[in-house]
C-alpha positions in Angstrom: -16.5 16.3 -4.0 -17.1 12.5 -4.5 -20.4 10.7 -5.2 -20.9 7.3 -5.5 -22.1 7.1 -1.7 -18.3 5.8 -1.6 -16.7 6.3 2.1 -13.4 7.9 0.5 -11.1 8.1 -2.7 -7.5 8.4 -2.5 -6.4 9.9 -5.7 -2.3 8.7 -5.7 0.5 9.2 -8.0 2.1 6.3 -10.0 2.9 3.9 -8.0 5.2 1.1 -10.3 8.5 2.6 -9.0 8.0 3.9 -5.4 4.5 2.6 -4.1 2.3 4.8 -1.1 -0.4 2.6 -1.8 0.2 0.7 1.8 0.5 4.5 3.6 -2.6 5.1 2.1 -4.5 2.1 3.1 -2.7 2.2 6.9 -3.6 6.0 7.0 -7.3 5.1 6.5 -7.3 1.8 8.5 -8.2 -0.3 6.2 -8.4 -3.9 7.3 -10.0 -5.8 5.0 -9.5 -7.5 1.5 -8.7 -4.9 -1.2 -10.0 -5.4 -5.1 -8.0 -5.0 -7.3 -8.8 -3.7 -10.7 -5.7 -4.0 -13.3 -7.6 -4.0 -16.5 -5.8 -1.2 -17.6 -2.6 -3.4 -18.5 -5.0 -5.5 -20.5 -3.0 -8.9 -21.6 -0.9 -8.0 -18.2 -3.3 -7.7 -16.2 -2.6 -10.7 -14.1 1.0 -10.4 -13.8 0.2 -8.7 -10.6 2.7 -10.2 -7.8 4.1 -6.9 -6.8 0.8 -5.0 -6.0 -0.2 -8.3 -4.1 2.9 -8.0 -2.0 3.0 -4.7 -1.3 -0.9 -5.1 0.3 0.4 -8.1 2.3 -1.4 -10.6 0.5 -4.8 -8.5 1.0 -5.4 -8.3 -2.8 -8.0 -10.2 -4.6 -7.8 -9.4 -8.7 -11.2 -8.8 -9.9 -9.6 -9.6 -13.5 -11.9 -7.8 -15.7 -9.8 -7.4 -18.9 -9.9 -11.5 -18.7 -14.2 -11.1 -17.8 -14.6 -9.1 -20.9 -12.5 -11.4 -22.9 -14.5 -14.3 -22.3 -18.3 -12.1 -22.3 -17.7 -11.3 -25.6 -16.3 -15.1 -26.3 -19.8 -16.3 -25.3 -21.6 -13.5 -27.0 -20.7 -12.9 -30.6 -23.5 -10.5 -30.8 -22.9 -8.4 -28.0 -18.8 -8.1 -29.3 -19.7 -7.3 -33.1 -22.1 -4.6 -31.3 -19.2 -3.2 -29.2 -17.1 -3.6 -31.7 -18.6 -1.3 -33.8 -19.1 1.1 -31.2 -15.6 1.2 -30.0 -14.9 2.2 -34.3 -17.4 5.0 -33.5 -16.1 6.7 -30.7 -12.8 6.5 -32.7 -14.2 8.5 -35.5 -15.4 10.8 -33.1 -12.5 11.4 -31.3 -10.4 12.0 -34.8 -13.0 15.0 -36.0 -13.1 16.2 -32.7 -9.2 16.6 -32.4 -9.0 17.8 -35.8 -11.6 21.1 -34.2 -9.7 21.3 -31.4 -6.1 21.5 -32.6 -7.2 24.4 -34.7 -8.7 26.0 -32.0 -5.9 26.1 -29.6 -3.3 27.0 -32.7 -6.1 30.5 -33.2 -6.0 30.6 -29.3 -2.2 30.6 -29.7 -1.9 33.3 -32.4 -4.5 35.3 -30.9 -2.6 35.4 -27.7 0.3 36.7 -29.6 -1.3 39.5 -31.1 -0.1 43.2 -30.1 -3.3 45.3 -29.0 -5.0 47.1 -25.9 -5.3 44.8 -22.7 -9.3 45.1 -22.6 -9.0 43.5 -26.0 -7.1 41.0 -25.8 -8.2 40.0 -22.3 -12.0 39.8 -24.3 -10.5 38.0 -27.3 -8.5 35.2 -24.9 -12.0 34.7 -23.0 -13.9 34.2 -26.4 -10.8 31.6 -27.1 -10.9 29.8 -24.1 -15.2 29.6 -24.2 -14.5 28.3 -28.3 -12.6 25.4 -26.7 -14.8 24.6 -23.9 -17.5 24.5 -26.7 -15.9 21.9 -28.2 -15.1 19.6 -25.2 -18.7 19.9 -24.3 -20.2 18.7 -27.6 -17.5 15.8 -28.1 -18.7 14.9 -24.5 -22.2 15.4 -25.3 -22.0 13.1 -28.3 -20.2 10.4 -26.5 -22.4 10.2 -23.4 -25.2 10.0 -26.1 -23.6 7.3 -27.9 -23.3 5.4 -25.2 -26.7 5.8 -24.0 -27.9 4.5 -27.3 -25.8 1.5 -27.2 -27.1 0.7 -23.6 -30.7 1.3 -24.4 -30.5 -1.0 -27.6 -28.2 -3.8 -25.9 -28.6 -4.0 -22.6 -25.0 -5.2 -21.2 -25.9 -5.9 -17.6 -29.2 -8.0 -18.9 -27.2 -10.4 -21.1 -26.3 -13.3 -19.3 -22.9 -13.7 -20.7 -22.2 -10.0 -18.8 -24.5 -11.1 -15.8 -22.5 -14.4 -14.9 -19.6 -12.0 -14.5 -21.6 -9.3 -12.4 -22.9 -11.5 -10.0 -19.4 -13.7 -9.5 -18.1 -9.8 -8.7 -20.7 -8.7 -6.6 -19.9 -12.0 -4.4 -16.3 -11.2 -4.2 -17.0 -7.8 -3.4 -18.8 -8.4 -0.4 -15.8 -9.4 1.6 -13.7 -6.4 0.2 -13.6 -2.9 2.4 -11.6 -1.0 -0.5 -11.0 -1.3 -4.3 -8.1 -0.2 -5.9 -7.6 0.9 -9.3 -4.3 1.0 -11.3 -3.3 3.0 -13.9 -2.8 1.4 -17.8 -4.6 1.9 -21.5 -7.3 4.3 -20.0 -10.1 4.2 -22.6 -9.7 0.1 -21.8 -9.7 0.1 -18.2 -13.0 3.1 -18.6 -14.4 0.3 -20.7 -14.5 -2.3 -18.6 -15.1 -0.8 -15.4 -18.2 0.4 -16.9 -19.5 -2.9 -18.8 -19.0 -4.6 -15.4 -21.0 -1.5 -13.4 -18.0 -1.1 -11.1 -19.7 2.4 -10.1 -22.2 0.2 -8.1 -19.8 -1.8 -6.1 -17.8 1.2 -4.7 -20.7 2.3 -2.8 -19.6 1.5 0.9 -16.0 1.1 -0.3 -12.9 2.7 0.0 -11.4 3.3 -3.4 -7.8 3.6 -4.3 -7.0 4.9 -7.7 -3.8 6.3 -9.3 -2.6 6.9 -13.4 -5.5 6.0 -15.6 -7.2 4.2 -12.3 -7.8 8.3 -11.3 -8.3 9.4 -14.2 -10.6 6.6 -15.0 -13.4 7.7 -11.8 -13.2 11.5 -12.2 -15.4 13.4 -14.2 -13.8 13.7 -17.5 -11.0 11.7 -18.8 -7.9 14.4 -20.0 -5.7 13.1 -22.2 -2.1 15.0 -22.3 1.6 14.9 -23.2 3.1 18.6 -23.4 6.0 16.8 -24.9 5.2 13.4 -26.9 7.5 11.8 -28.9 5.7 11.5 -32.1 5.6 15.6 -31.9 3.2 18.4 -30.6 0.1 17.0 -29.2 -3.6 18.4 -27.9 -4.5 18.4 -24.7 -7.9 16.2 -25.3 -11.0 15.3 -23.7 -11.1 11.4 -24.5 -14.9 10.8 -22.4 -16.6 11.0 -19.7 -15.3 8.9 -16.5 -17.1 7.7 -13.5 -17.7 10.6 -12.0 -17.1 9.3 -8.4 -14.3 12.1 -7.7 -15.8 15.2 -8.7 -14.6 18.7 -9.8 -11.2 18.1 -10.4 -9.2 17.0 -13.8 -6.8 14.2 -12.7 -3.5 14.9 -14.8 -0.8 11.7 -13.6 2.9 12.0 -14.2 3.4 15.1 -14.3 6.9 14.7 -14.8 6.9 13.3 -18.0 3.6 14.5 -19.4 3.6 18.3 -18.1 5.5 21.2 -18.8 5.0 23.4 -15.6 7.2 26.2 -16.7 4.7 26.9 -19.9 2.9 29.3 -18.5 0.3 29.9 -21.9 0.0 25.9 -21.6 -0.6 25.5 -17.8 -3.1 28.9 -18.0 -5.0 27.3 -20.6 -5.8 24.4 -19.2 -6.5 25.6 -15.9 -9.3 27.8 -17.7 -10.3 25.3 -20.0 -11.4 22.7 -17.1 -12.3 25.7 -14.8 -14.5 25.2 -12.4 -12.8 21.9 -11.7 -9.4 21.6 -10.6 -6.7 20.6 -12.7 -4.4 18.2 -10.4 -1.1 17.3 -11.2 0.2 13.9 -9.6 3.7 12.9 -9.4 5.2 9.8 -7.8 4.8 10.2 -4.5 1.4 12.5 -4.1 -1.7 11.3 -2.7 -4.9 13.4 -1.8 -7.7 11.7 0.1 -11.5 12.9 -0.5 -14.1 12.2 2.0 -17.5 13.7 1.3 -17.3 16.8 3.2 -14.1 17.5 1.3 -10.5 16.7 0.1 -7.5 16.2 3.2 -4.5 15.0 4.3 -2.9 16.4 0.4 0.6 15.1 0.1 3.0 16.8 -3.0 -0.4 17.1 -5.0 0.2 20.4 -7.6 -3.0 22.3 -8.5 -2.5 24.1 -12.0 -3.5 28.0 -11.9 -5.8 30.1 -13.9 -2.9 32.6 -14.4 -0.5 30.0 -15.6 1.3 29.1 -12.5 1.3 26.0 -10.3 1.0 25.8 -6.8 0.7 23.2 -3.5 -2.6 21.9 -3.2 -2.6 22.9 0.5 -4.5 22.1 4.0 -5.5 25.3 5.5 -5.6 25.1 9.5 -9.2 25.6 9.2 -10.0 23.0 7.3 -10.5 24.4 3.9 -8.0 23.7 0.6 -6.8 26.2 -1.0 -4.1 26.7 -3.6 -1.3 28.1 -2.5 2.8 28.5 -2.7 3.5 29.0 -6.2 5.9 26.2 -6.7 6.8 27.9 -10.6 5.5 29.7 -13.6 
């Protein structure tokens, strides 16, 4: 599902090494200039020569990191405001890690206690339902915070913010697509919304890949089966822009996911259930229109039984997982 009144999202794997973003445009005929939105690599984000070749000089950099940078230059208020909201939603993201890694570690033990089948199936759907408690009220009080600060500050009405608004909505006009790369997520979420990015995609194609998909789907998952600092949560970090719909975008799958752990890749298929958890590797792509998603290349859906399968193209149309790639 998308929203957004968008004309399609292309949700692609990472594309720094080996690039589909060009198949993807050409597959879509896409003509016109393309947005680019690179906040995501922050103090990087204008070292951008390769994505400007690869869409044969069709890029134009809505540089939004460098917008923010210079909003908040021009309007000490507004940044000491943000500022302390950013140290909020930090605070809230600690206590709400500290719930949840003791939730999956009794989900963990519970699923590894010996007893009847009707009672553990009963206990591991009281487990899963304690977690999704606790995604929903961190995502409750975040959308609430955020509401506050909006009511209270008024972003878009400031006119250091609405110089930058209006020079975008300008450049937008002669763009038919915007693509967004991947990067620090909760930075590139930040600045897509403070510059109400949502409201340009309307009419527009949109590319997104790494945190750039992440960044537009419903919730924002943060995961790393195997980080280096040591065992990690999978976490819900906020809300994102909600233009692709019922599906958990989870990029890299190659570093970040363990696809043969079964209790890992079970859980977090009925955690997120009824969206779809996607796994992404270099190379996928999956293009939504509004009547549905098509044309799925090497996407991986994750299983509520703890296998992953082909997101798959019926011959009638309809997706459905199948061919169980492992367990």
């Amino acid at each position: 599902m998308i929203s957004g009144h968008t004309r399609a999202i292309v949700l692609l794997g990472a594309q720094r090494f080996d690039p589909t973003l060009g198949e993807a445009v050409a597959e879509l005929k896409v003509e016109g200039k393309i947005a680019t939105i690179t906040a995501g690599w922050q103090e990087r984000e204008e070292e951008d020569d390769d994505l400007r070749e690869h869409l044969g000089g069709r890029a134009v950099n809505l540089k939004l990191h460098k917008r923010a940078e210079e909003a908040f230059r021009d309007d000490a208020e507004l940044m000491e405001a943000h500022r302390e909201r950013q140290a909020l939603l930090r605070h809230r993201q600690d206590f709400y890690r500290i719930r949840m890694e003791h939730a999956l570690e009794a989900q963990h033990v519970i699923d590894n206690r010996k007893a009847p089948p009707d009672i553990l199936e009963d206990e591991a759907r009281a487990s899963i339902q304690a977690i999704r408690d606790i995604d929903r009220m961190h995502l409750e009080r975040c959308v609430r915070d955020r509401e506050e600060f909006d009511a209270k500050w008024k972003p878009l009405t400031r006119p250091a913010i609405a110089r930058h608004v209006a020079e975008l909505a300008e450049i937008m006009k002669d763009c038919d697509a915007i693509a967004i790369a991947g990067g620090h997520v909760a930075s590139l979420l930040n600045r897509l919304r403070l510059f109400d990015i949502q409201n340009f995609a309307k009419g527009k194609f949109i590319f997104a890949w790494c945190a750039g998909a992440m960044a537009i789907s419903e919730r924002v998952v943060i995961f790393h089966h195997s980080p280096p600092q040591g065992p990690a949560a999978v976490e819900v970090l906020d809300e994102g822009l909600g233009l692709a719909g019922d599906v958990v975008v989870l990029p890299q799958p190659e570093l970040r996911l363990k696809l043969d752990d079964r209790e890992r890749i079970q859980t977090m298929a009925r955690r997120f259930a009824p969206a779809t958890c996607l796994a992404m590797p270099a190379r996928s792509r999956v293009t939504w229109r509004r009547r549905g998603p098509e044309h799925a290349h090497g996407v991986i859906a994750l299983r509520d039984d703890g296998m992953h399968v082909r997101f798959h193209e019926t011959e009638s149309g309809v997706f459905q997982h199948r061919g169980v790639l492992g367990s």
